[in-house]
C-alpha positions in Angstrom: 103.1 116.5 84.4 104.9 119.4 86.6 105.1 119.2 90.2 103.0 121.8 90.8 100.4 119.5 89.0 101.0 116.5 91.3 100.7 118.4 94.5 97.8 119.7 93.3 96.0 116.4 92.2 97.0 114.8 95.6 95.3 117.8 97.1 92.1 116.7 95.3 92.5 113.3 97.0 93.3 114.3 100.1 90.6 116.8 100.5 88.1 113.9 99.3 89.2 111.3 101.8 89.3 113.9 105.1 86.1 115.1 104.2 84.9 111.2 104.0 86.4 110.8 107.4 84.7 113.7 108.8 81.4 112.7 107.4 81.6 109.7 108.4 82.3 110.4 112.0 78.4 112.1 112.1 77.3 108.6 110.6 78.2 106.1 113.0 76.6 105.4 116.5 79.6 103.7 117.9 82.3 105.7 119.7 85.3 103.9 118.9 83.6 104.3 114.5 83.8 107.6 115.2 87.1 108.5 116.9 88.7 106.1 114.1 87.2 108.1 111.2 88.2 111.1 113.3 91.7 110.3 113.6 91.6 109.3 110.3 90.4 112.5 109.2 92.4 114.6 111.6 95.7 112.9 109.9 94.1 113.8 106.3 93.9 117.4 107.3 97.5 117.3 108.2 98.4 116.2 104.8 96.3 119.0 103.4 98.6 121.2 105.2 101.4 119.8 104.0 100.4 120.0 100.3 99.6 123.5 100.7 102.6 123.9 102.0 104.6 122.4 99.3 102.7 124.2 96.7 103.5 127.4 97.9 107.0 126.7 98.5 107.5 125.3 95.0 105.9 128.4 93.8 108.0 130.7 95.9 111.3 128.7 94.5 112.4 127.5 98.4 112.9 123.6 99.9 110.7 121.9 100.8 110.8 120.3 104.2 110.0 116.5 104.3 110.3 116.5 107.7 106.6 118.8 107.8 105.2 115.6 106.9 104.4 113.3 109.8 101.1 110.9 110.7 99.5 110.1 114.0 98.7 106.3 112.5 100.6 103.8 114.3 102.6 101.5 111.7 101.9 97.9 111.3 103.4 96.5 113.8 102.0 98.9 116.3 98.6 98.0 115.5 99.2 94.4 115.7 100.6 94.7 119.0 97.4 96.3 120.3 95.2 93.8 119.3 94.3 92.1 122.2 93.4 95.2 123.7 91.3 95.8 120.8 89.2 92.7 120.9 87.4 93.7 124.6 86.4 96.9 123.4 85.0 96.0 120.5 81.2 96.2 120.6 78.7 93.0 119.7 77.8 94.9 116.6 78.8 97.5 114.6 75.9 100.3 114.8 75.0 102.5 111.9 76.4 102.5 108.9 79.6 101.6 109.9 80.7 98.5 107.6 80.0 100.7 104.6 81.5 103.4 105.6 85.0 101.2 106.1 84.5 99.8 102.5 84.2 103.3 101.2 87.3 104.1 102.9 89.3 101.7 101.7 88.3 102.1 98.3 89.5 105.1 98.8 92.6 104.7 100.4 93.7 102.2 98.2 92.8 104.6 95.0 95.0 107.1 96.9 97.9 104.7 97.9 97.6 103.8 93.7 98.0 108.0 93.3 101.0 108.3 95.4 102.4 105.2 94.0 102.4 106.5 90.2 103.3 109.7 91.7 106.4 109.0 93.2 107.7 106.9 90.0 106.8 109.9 87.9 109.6 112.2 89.5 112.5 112.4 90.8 114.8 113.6 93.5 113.2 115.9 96.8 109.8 115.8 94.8 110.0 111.7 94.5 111.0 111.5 98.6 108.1 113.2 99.6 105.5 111.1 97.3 107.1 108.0 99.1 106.6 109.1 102.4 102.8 109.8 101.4 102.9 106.6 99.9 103.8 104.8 103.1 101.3 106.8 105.2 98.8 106.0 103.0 99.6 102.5 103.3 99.3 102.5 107.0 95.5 104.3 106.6 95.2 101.3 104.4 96.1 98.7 106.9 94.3 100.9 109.8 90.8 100.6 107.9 91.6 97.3 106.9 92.2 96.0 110.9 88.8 98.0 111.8 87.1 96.6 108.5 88.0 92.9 109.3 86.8 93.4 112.9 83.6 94.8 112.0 82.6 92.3 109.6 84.3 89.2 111.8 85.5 87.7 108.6 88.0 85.6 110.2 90.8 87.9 108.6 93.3 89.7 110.5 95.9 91.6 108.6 94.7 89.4 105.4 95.5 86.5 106.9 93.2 84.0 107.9 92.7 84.0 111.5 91.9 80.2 112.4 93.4 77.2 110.6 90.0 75.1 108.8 92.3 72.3 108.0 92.5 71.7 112.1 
């Protein structure tokens, strides 16, 4: 499969996901739902950019620039770090649609991460670096939706790890 090709598949999954996101925000009754699938969106559309970017750079013969692509989702570690803060804002319960709206995006997410994964070991070079860094964006969308997802449901997971110890 050329390039071309790739960039233009992952257009057709980034496209779907924003526009998930984006939907999604009309959906849900609770603020902090929304300005996560908005963020979440938002950071979609950038990516969208970036593709159509790269498309018409590899078209045109130039370089593309890695350094285009960027996210507004905090790593891991980030996340973790704010979740005390997290906790009092949280609302009692989830309103709307919410919880399936998070299992649709992760479904989704995941299904993308898979895409960028294959991706990047299907090429090489400048073409491979830039599938990576999706890769690892992706991952943190993963890992976003997966916090909120965990909340919202109070499984007693946080980061897929059990919260509380049952042998105590």
């Amino acid at each position: 499969m050329s390039s071309e090709q790739i960039f233009i598949d992952a257009l057709e999954y980034e496209n779907r996901i924003r526009d998930m996101y984006f939907e999604a925000m009309d959906k849900v009754d609770d603020q902090r739902g929304k300005d996560l699938f908005k963020a979440l969106g938002e950071d979609e559309q950038s990516h969208v950019d970036f593709l159509e970017y790269s498309l018409e750079t590899l078209k045109s013969g130039g370089t593309i620039d890695i350094g285009r692509l960027q996210t507004t989702i905090p790593a891991r570690d980030r996340i973790a770090s704010h979740v005390s803060s997290l906790t009092d804002r949280i609302p009692e319960q989830m309103l709307g649609n919410i919880k399936r709206l998070l299992n649709s995006a992760l479904s989704i997410e995941v299904e993308t991460s898979d895409f960028y994964r294959q991706a990047a070991a299907q090429t090489s070079g400048e073409i491979q670096a830039i599938f990576q860094k999706f890769l690892e964006i992706e991952e943190r969308h993963v890992e976003a939706v997966q916090v909120e997802l965990d909340y919202a449901t109070k499984s007693g997971f946080w980061f897929n790890f059990m919260e509380i110890d049952l042998e105590d």
